[in-house]
C-alpha positions as CSV (number, residue, x, y, z in Angstrom):
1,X,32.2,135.1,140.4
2,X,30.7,138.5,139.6
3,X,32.8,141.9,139.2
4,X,31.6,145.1,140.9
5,X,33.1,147.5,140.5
6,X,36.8,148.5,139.3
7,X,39.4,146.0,140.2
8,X,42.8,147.4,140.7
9,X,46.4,146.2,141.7
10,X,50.0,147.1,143.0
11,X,52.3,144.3,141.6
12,X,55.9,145.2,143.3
13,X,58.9,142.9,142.6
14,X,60.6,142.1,146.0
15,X,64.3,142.8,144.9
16,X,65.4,145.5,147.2
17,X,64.2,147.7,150.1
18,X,60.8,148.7,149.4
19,X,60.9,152.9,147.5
20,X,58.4,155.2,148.8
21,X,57.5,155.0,145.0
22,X,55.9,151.7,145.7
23,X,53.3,153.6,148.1
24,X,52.7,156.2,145.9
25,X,51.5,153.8,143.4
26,X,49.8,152.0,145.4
27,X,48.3,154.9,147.3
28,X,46.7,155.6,144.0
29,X,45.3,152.5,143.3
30,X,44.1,151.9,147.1
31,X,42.4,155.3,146.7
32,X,41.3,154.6,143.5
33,X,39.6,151.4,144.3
34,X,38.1,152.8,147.7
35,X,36.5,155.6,145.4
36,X,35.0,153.7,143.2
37,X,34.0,151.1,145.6
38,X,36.1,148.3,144.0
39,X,39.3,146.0,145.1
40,X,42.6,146.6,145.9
41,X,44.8,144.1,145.1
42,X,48.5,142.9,145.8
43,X,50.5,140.9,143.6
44,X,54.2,139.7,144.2
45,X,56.1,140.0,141.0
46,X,58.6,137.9,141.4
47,X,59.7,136.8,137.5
48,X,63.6,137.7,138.1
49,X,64.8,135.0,140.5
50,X,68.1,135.9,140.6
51,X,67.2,139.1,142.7
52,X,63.9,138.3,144.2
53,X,64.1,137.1,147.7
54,X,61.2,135.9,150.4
55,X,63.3,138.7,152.7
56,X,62.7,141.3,150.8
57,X,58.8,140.1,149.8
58,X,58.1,140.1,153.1
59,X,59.8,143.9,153.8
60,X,57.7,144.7,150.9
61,X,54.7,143.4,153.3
62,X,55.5,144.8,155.9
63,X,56.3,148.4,154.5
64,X,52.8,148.8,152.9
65,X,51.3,147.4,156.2
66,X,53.0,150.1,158.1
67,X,51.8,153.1,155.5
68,X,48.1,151.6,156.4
69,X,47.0,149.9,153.4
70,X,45.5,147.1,153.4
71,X,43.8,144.8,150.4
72,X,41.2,142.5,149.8
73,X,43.7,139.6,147.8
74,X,46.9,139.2,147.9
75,X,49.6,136.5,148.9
76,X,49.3,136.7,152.6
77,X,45.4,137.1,152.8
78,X,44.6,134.5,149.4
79,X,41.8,135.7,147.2
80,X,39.4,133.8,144.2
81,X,42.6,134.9,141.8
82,X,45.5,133.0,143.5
83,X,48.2,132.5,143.8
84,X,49.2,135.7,144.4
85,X,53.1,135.4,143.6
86,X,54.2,134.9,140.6
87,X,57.2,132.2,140.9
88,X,53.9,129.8,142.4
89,X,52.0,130.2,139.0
90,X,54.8,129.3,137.0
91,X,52.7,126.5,135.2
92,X,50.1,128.6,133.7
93,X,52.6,130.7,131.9
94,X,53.6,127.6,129.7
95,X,50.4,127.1,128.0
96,X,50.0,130.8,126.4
97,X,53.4,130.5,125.5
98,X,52.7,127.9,122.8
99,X,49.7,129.1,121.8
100,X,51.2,132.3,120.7
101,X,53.7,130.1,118.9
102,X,50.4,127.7,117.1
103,X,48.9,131.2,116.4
104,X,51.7,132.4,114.6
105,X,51.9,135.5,117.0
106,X,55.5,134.6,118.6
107,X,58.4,132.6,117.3
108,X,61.5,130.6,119.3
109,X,64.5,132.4,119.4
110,X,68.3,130.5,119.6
111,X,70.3,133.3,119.5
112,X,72.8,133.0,122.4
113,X,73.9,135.6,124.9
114,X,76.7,136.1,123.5
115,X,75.5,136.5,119.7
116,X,72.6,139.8,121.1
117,X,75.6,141.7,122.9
118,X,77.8,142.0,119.6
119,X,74.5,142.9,118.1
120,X,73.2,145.3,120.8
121,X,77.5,146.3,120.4
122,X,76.7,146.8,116.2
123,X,73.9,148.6,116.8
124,X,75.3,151.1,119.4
125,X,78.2,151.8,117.7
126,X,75.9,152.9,114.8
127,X,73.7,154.9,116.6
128,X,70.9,152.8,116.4
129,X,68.6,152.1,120.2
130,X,69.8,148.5,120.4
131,X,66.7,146.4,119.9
132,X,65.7,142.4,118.4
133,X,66.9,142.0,114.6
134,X,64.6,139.2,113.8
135,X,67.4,136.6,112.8
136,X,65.3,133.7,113.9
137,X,61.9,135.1,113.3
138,X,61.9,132.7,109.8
139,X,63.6,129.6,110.7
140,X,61.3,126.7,109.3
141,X,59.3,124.7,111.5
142,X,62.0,122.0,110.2
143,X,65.0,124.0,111.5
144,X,63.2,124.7,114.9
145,X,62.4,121.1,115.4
146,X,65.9,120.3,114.3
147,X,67.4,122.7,117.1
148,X,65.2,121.4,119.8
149,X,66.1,118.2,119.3
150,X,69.7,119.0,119.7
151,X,68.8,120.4,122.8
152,X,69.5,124.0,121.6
153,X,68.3,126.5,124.4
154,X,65.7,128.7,123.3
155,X,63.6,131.8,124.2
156,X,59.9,132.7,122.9
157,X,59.7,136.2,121.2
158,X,56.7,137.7,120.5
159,X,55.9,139.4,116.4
160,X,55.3,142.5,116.2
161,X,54.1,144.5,113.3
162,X,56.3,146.1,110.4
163,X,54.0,149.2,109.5
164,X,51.7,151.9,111.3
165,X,51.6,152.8,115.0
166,X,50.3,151.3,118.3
167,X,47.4,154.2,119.3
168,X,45.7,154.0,122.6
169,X,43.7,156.6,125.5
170,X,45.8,157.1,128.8
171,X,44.4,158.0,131.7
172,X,46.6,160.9,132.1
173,X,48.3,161.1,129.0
174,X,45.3,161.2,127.1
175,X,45.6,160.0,123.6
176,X,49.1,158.2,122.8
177,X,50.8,157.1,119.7
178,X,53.8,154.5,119.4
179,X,55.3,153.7,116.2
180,X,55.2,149.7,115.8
181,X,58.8,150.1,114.8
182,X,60.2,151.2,118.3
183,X,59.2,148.1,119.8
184,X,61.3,145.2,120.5
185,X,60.7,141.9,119.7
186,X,60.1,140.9,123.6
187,X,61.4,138.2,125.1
188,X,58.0,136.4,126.3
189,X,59.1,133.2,127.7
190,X,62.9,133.2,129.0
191,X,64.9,129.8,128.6
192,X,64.1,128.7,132.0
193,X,60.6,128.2,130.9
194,X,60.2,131.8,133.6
195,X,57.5,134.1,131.9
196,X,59.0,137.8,131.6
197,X,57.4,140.7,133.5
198,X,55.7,141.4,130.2
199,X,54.2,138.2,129.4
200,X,53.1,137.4,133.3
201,X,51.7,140.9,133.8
202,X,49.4,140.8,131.4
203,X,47.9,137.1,131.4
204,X,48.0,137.8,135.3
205,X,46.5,140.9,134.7
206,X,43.9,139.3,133.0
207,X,43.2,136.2,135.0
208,X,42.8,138.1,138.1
209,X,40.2,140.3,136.4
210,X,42.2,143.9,136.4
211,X,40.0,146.6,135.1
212,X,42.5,149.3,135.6
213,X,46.2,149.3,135.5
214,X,47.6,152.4,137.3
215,X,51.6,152.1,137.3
216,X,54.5,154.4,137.1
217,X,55.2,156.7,133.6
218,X,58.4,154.7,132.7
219,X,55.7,151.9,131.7
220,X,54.1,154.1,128.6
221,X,56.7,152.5,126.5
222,X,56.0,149.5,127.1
223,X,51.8,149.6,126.7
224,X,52.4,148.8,123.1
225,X,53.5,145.4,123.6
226,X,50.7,144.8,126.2
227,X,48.2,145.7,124.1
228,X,49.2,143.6,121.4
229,X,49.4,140.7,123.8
230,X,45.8,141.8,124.6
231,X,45.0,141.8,121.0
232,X,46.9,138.1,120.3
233,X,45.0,136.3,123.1
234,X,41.4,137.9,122.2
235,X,41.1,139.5,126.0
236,X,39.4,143.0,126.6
237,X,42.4,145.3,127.1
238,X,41.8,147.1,130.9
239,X,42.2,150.6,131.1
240,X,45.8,152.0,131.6
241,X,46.8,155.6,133.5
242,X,50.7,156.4,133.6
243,X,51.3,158.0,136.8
244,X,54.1,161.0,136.7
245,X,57.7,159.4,138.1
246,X,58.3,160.8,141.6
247,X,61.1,163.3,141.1
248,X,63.8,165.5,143.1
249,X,63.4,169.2,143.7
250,X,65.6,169.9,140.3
251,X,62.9,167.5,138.6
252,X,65.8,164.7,138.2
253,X,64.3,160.9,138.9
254,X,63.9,160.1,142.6
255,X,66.8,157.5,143.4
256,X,68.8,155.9,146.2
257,X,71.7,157.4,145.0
258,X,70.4,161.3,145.3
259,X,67.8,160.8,148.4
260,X,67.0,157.8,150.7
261,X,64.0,156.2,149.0
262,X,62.8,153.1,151.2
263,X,59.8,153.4,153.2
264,X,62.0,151.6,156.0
265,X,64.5,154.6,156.1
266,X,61.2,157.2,156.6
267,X,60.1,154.5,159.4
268,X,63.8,154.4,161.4
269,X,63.6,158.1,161.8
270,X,60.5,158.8,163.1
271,X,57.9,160.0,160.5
272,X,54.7,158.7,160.8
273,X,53.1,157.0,158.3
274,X,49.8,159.2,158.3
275,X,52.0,162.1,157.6
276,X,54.0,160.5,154.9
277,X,50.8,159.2,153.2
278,X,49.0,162.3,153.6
279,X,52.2,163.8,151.5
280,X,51.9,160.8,149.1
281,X,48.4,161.8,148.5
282,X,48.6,165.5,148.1
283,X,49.6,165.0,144.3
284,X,46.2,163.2,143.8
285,X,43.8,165.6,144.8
286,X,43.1,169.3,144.4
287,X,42.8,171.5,147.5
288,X,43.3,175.1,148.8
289,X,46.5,175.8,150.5
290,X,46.0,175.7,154.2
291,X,43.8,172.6,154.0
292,X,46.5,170.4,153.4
293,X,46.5,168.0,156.3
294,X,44.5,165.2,155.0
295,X,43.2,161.7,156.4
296,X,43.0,159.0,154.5
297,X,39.2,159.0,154.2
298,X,39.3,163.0,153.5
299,X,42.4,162.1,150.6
300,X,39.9,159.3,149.6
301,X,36.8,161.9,149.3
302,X,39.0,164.6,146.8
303,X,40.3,161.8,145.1
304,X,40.1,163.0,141.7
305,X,42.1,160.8,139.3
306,X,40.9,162.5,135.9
307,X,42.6,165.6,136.7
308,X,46.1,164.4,137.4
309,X,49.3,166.5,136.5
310,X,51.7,165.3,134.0
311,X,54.1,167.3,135.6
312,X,56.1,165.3,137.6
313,X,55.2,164.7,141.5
314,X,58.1,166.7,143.6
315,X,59.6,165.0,146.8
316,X,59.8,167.8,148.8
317,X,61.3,166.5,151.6
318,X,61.0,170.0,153.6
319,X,57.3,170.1,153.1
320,X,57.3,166.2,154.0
321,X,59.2,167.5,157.1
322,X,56.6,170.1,158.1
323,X,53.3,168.0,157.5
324,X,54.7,165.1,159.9
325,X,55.4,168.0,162.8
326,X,52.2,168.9,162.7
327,X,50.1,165.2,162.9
328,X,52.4,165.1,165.8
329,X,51.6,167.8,167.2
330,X,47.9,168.0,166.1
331,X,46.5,165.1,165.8
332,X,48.2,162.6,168.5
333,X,47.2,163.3,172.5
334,X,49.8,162.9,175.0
335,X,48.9,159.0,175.2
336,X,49.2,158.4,171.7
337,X,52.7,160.4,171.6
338,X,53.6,157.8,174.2
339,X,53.0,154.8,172.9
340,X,53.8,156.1,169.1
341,X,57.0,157.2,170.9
342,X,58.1,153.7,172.3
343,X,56.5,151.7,169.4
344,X,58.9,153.5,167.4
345,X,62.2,153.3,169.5
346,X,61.4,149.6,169.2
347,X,60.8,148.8,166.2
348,X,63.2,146.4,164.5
349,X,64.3,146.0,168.5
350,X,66.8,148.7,168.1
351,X,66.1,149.8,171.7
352,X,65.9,146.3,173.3
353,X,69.1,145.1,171.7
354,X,70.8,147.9,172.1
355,X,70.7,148.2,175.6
356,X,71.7,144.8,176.2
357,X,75.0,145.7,174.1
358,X,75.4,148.5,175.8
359,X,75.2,146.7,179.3
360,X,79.0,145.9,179.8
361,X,80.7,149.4,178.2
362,X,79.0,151.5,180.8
363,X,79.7,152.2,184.5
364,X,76.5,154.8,184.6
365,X,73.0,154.2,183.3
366,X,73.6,158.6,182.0
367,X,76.1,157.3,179.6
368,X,73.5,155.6,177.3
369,X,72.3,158.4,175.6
370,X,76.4,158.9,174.5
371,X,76.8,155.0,173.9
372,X,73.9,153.9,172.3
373,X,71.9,156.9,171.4
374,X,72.9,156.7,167.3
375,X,70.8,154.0,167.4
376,X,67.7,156.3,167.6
377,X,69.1,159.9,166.5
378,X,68.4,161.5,162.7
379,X,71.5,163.0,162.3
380,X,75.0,161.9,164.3
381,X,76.5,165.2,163.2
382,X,79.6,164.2,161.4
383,X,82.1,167.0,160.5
384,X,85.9,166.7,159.3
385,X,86.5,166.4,162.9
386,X,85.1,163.3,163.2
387,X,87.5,161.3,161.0
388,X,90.6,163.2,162.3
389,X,91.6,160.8,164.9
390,X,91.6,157.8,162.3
391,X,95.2,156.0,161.2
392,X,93.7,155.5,157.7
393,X,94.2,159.4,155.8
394,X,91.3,160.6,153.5
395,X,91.7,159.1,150.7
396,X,92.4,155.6,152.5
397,X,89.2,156.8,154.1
398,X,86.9,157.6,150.8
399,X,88.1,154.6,149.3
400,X,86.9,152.5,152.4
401,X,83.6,154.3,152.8
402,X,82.8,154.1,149.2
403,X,83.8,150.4,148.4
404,X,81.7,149.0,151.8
405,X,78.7,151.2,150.6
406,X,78.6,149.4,146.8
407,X,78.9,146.5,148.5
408,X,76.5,146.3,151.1
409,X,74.0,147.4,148.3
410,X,74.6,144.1,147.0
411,X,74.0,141.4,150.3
412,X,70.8,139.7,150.1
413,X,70.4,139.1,153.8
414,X,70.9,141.7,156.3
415,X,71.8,140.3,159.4
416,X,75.1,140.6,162.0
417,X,76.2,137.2,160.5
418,X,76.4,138.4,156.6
419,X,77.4,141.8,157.5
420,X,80.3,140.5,159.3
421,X,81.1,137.8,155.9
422,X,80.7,140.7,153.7
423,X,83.1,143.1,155.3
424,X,85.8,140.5,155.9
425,X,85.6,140.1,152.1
426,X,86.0,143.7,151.6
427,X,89.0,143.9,153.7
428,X,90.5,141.4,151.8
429,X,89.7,143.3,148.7
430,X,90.9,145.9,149.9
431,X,94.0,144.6,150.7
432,X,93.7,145.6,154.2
433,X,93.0,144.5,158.1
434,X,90.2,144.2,159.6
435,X,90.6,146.2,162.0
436,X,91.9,149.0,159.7
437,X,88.8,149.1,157.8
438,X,86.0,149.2,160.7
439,X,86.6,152.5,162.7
440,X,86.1,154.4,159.6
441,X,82.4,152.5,159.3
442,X,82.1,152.8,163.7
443,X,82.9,156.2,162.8
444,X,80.3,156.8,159.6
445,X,77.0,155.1,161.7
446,X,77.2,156.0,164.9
447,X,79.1,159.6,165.2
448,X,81.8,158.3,167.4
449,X,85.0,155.6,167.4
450,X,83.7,154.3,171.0
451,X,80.9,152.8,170.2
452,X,79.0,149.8,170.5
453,X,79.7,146.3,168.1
454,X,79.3,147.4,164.6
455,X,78.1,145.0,162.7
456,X,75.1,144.2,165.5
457,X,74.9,148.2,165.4
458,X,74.3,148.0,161.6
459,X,72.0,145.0,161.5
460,X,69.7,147.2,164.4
461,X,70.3,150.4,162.6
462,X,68.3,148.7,159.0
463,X,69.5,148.8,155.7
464,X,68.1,152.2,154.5
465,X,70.0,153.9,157.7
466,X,73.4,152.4,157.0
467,X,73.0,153.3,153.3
468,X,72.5,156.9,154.1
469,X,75.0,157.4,156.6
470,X,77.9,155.8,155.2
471,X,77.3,158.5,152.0
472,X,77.1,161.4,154.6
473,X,80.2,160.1,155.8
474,X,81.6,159.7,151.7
475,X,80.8,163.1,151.3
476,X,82.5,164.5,154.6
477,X,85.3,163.0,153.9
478,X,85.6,163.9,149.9
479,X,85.5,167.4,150.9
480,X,88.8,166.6,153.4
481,X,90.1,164.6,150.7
482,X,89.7,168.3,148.2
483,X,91.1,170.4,151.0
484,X,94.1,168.3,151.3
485,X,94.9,168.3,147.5
């Protein structure tokens, strides 16, 4: 098949609720290919199988679906390069694996879990980044053979040199120099016969003919290890830009535990995804202020990826606040309000379903806004006052609020049935009823301790939602718990 043009690729790993980091990236690579008239790829990176889950590959789908991208291959369209998910290429990873070994360029590892924590222990307590210290990298062929044979479980480590540096061109950082002794011998092939993100990333990379690999700054580290993979298989290296992390307004990382990060939680509360993309996009392009509102076509046409800032790309929630006001008021007719309007209230069916649970608590079709409205609001206005009324005090309270939100972080489904298994296993953590630990929750989601059934509330209300307002709620009631010492 022939190449034109730049090929490029988003490869997220489907292990939790989709981060607006995801579409940044990959707004940068769909704007990139779409400049350039080349493809945009998507490939499911799905190498740790403890955490990976078809759920949350197919929130993954469904989130860059909704921000409006769309690309040419990937595992739900197919594509000359397939398969397009890493756990269904499994058996191509084997064959590069030994060939590294017959080269000379990797070596099998024995070492158990047990014996690389009292190392990684060793080498913290002397101050030393914990990192590979080569104790198998001589074992005889005889010795390896002999271990095999005793059906000794084994990883494949890849060499890396003793002297000089790994030098390369980024396309933002410009020119780059790693010392070879920084790197870690990587793990290449885990025990499982699984490739690891660094192995399958770049023989994928390869094999689906990636010209330029855009990803996130906390890669840089890592490029020497893919190059010398390049470099150990004989393959043309593609070209590599390190885009600046997405950070908080005091320049600290963007993470769950600051902000809400998932594309879902912009989706529940009504942003539109032109608006949030046109934001995404503004730290890709140059423009005047006042010209900031942006289509995709006009982001695609100032698109200007060799003048990037290192500088670190702000979320700015307030300006994210003020550019999705005005597509809404600019750029939708009274139609288009409409129909954005009820596509919105029911997505996820929170309006359906929550009008059929609201059906026998009402005498008066005016109470639903009071009953069920939490299910569509932003913001359910708690106060101290709101967890006044509780039998559980404060600090009964905190503890509750806190324990269910770790938790819940943890379920791999979300649905009324594992919600319900999960906070029954709380309580009896907790060492408490039931029924003593739900109206602090009925409370934290939905504003109010009448309310309707809280763990179909939470299944409508999404992941993201929950998250967020159960650490609103944490933080309301630390400040009671402060006041009361």
């Amino acid at each position: 098949m022939t190449i034109t043009g730049p090929r490029v690729r988003i490869a997220p790993s489907p292990t939790g609720e989709p981060h607006v980091g995801t579409a940044y990236i990959a707004l940068f690579n769909y704007l990139f290919a779409k400049k350039h008239g080349g493809t945009f790829i998507l490939r499911i990176e799905d190498t740790d199988a403890t955490r990976s889950t078809l759920e949350f590959e197919q929130k993954v789908l469904d989130a860059l679906k909704w921000t409006g991208l769309s690309w040419s291959e990937g595992p739900d369209v197919g594509g000359p390069y397939g398969p397009y998910r890493q756990s269904d290429r499994k058996a191509m990873y084997q064959p590069y694996g030994q060939e590294l070994l017959n080269k000379g360029h990797a070596f099998r590892c024995f070492c158990t879990p047990e014996r690389l924590e009292q190392m990684r222990e060793a080498q913290r307590a002397a101050g030393k980044p914990p990192k590979y210290d080569g104790l198998c990298l001589n074992l005889t062929a005889e010795e390896v053979t002999a271990k095999m044979a005793a059906g000794e479980s084994s990883v494949i480590r890849m060499k890396i040199p003793t002297e000089g540096s790994c030098d390369f061109h980024d396309g933002v950082y410009g020119d780059v120099s790693i010392p070879w002794d920084s790197v870690d011998m990587q793990v290449l092939i885990k025990g499982d016969g699984m490739p690891t993100y660094h192995m399958a990333n770049v023989i994928d990379d390869h094999l689906m003919k990636i010209t330029h690999v855009a990803r996130g700054e906390e890669w840089l580290a890592s490029v020497p290890k893919h190059i010398l993979l390049y470099r150990y298989f004989g393959w043309e290296q593609p070209v590599f830009m390190h885009l600046s992390l997405m950070r908080n307004a005091d320049k600290s990382k963007l993470s769950k535990r600051k902000n809400p990060t998932s594309i879902s939680y912009y989706s529940a509360l009504g942003y539109l995804p032109e608006a949030l993309m046109n934001f995404l996009g503004l730290f890709f392009v140059q423009i005047p202020e006042g010209e900031e509102m942006l289509t995709m076509d006009e982001l695609t046409a100032k698109f200007d990826p060799d003048n990037l800032s290192k500088a670190g790309a702000i979320f700015d929630i307030q300006k994210l606040d003020w550019l999705n006001g005005r597509w809404i008021r600019e750029k939708l007719s009274p139609e288009d309000f409409i129909a954005r309007t009820l596509e919105w209230a029911s997505e996820n069916s929170r309006l359906t379903e929550g009008l059929k649970l609201s059906q026998s608590r009402i005498s008066k079709l005016g109470e639903l806004p009071g009953l069920a409205g939490f299910l569509l609001s932003n913001d359910v206005g708690l106060t101290p006052a709101s967890f006044a009324g509780l039998k559980t005090n404060p600090a009964e309270t905190l503890e509750i609020l806190q324990t269910v939100q770790a938790d819940l972080e943890k379920m791999i489904e979300w649905n009324v049935e594992s919600i319900d298994a999960e906070l029954r296993a709380i309580s009896d953590k907790l060492g408490k009823k039931l029924r003593v630990v739900t109206p602090p929750l009925f409370v934290a989601v939905s504003g109010s301790s009448r309310s309707l059934p809280l763990f179909d509330s939470m299944a409508l209300l999404g992941r993201s939602v929950v998250r967020q307002r159960l650490k609103i709620a944490a933080t309301v009631v630390a400040s009671m718990v402060g006041s009361a010492a």
